[in-house]
NUVEXGU-966376 format. One record per residue (C-alpha): x, y, z. Coordinates in steps of 0.25 Angstrom, whole numbers, padded with zeros to 4 digits, always signed. Layout:
# residues N
XYZ...
This chain:
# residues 341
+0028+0037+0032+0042+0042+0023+0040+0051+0012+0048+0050+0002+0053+0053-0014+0054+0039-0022+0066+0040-0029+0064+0026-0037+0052+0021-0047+0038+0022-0042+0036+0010-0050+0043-0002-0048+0043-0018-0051+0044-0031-0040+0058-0036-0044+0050-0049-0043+0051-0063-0036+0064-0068-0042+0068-0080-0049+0056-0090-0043+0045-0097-0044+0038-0085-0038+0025-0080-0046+0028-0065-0043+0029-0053-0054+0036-0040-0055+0027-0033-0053+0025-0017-0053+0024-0009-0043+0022+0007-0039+0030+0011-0027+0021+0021-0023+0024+0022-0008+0032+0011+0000+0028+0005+0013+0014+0001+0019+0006+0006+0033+0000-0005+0033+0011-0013+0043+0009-0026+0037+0018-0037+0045+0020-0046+0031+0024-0032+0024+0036-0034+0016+0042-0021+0015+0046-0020+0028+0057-0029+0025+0061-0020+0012+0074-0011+0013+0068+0004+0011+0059+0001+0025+0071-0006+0032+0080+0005+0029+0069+0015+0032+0069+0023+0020+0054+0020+0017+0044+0018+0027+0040+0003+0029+0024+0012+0033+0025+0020+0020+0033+0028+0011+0028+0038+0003+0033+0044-0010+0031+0059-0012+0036+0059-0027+0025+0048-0028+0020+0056-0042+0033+0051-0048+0024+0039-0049+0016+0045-0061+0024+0044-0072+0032+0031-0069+0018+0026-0069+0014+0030-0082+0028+0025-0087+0024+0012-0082+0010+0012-0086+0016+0011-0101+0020-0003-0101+0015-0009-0111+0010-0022-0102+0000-0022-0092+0005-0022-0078+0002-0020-0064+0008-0009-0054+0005-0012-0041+0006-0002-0029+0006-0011-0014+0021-0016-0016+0028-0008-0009+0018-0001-0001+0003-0003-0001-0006+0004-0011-0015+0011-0005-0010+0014+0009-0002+0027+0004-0013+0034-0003-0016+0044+0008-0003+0046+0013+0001+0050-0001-0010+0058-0003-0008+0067+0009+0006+0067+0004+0007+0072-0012-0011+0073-0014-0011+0060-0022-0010+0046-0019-0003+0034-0027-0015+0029-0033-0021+0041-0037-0008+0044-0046-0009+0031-0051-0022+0026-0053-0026+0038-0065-0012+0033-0071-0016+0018-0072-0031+0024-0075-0026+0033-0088-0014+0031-0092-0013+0014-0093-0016+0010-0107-0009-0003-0104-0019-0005-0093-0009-0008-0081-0014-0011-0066-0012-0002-0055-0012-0013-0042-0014-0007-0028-0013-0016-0018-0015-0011-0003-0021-0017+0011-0028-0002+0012-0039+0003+0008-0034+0018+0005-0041+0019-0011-0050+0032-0010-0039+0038-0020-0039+0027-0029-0054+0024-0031-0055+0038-0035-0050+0034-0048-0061+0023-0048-0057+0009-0054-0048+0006-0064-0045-0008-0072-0030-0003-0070-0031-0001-0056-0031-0013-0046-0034-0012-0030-0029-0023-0022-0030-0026-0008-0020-0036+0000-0027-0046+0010-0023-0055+0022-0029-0064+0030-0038-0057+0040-0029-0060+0052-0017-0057+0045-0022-0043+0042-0024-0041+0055-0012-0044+0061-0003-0042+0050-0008-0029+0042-0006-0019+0053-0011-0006+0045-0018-0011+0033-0033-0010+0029-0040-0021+0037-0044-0033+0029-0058-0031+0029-0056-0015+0023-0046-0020+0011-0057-0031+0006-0069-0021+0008-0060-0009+0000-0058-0019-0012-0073-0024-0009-0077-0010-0013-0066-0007-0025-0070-0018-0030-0085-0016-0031-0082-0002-0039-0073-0009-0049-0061-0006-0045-0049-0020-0049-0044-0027-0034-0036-0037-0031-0031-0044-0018-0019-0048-0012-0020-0057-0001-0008-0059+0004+0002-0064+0016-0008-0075+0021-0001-0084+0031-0008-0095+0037-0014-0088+0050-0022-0094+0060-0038-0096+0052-0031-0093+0039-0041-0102+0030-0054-0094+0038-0047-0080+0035-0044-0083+0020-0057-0088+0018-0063-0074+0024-0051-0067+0016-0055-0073+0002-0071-0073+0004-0068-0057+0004-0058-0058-0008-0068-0065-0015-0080-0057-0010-0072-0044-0018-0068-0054-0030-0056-0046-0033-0048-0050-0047-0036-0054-0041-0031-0061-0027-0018-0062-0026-0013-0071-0014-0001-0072-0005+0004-0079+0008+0014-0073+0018+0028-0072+0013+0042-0065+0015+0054-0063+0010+0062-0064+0024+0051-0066+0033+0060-0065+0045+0064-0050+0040+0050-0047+0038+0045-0051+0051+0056-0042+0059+0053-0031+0049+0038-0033+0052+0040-0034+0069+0049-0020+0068+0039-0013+0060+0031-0018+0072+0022-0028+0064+0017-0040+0068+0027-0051+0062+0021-0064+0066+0015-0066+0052+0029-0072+0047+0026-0084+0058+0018-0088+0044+0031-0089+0035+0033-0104+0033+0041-0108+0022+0046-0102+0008+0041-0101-0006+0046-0113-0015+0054-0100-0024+0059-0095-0009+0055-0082-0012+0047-0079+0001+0045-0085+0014+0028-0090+0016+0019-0095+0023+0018-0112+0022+0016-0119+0012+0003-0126+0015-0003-0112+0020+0001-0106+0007-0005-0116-0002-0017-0117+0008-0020-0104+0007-0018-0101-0007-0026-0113-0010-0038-0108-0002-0038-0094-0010-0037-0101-0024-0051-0108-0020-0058-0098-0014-0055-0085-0024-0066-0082-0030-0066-0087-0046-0062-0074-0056-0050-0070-0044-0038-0070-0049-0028-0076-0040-0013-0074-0037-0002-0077-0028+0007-0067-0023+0024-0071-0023+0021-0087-0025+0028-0097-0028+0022-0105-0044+0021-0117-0037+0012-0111-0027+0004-0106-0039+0003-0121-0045-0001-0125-0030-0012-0119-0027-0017-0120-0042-0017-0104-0044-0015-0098-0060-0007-0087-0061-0014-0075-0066-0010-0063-0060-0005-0058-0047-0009-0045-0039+0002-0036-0043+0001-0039-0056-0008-0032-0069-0014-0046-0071-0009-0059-0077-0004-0051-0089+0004-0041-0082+0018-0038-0088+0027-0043-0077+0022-0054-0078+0024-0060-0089+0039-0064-0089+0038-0068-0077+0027-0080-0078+0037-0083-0091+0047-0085-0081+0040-0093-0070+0035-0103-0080+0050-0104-0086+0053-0106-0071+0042-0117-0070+0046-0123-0082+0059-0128-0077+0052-0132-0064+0045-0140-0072+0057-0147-0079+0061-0152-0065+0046-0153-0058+0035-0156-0066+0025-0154-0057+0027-0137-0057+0018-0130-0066+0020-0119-0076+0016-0105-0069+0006-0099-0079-0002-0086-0079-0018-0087-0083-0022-0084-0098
């Protein structure tokens, strides 16, 4: 694990998805440690500049000016509009909460819970999304409605073979089980499905469990890649196992991301849709709109996201639906992409 001074912003915002029909945000996002221990094969950052060129570790990176954290914080808790900060970008959000403090006596959560606790007018939403289950800090702050633990999923099999060092499964749905059942908000991410052997059985057992917790959001995902050929030879020199990208089949219709097939995709997200359990909100992670209008799913928030009122993304529906509208010059058949009132 490196230690090292930040010399950037601790907070910083996704650049986006580009000029598509890609339902995807800028979202905000703390850098409050970069990397993960948790050697998933799928993970994206190993393909990312600072790990190739070895200047952050790809199994962690710590920040000993993390404090500095403090006051862009409060900065950014002035903006007038409710937004989300999510910390699990670019590292996982709880995974570091030891290690930081053995290293400067505090952790990131507990420097920036009390912030979105007494200091947030406005009411922003501190995200946390992890697959650990590291929250003895955290919960010491009892819950918050500005505070919001997420956990991301697989598929049991997956998880076995493709989450090397993660929580198990079974302990990030009994750690949210219990959070939930003393108050605190959670959400889910389940995410990088692929069409493994038994899929259908396991998604079933996956979503009875999700449904069990009734979390207030689910947002959902298939396996995808950027350059799935450069991830996979990432993944098999950091000694993962790569055979995960055997799933990759086609390309989104915007030809942002590599994924898993058609039928699978729409299958799967199909079954979710009509087994989540009624008061869920559900989402889809980096999809195209017309897989939205396919399997018949509503935008109304997404996990990195405050809500479906959150700042960013406002001018952004504006300009999907401006998108959609001169699709739908050419194609009738399109839809106009439309947030829930």
């Amino acid at each position: 694990m490196i230690i090292t001074h930040r010399s950037g912003t601790f907070i910083k915002q996704f650049t986006g998805a580009g000029e598509n029909g890609i339902v995807c945000f800028k979202f905000w996002q703390a850098v409050v440690a970069s990397g993960c221990p948790g050697e998933c094969s799928y993970c994206f950052l190993q393909t990312q500049f600072p790990y190739r060129k070895g200047d952050y570790d790809i199994k962690g990176t710590l920040f000993k000016n993390l404090r500095d954290i403090v006051p862009e914080v409060i900065g950014w808790l002035k903006h007038p509009v409710p937004a989300g900060l999510i910390i699990g970008e670019n590292q996982d959000g709880l995974a570091f909460e030891q290690p930081y403090k053995k290293l400067l006596g505090t952790t990131p959560l507990e420097l920036l819970i009390p912030l979105f606790i007494d200091e947030n007018p406005i009411g922003h939403t501190l995200i946390i999304l992890s697959k650990f289950t590291s929250t003895h800090y955290a919960e010491a702050f009892g819950p918050s409605p500005n505070v919001v633990f997420s956990w991301s999923l697989s598929l049991p099999s997956i998880s076995r073979a493709y989450e090397k060092k993660v929580a198990a499964l079974d302990a990030r749905l009994k750690k949210a089980a219990a959070m939930k059942k003393a108050g605190y908000r959670v959400r889910f991410r389940l995410d990088a499905l692929a069409p493994v052997p038994g899929w259908e059985r396991e998604l079933d057992e996956v979503m009875a469990r999700i449904n069990e917790i009734n979390p207030e959001m689910l947002t959902i995902g298939a396996l995808r890649a950027s350059n799935p050929g450069a991830l996979r030879r990432a993944a098999e020199l950091n000694g993962r196992d790569g055979g995960i990208f055997d799933y990759i089949a086609t390309v989104d219709p915007s030809g942002f991301k590599h994924r898993t097939a058609d039928d699978f995709h729409l299958s799967a997200f199909m079954r979710i849709k009509q087994s989540l359990r009624s008061g869920i909100v559900l989402g889809l992670c980096k999809e195209d709109m017309s897989l939205w209008k396919e399997a018949g799913v509503r935008w109304q928030g997404c996990h990195c996201l405050h809500g479906a009122d959150d700042s960013v993304a406002i001018s952004r529906i504006e300009t999907l639906k401006e998108r959609k509208q001169q699709q739908l010059r050419m194609r009738p058949s399109l839809p106009v992409l439309q947030a829930a009132s």
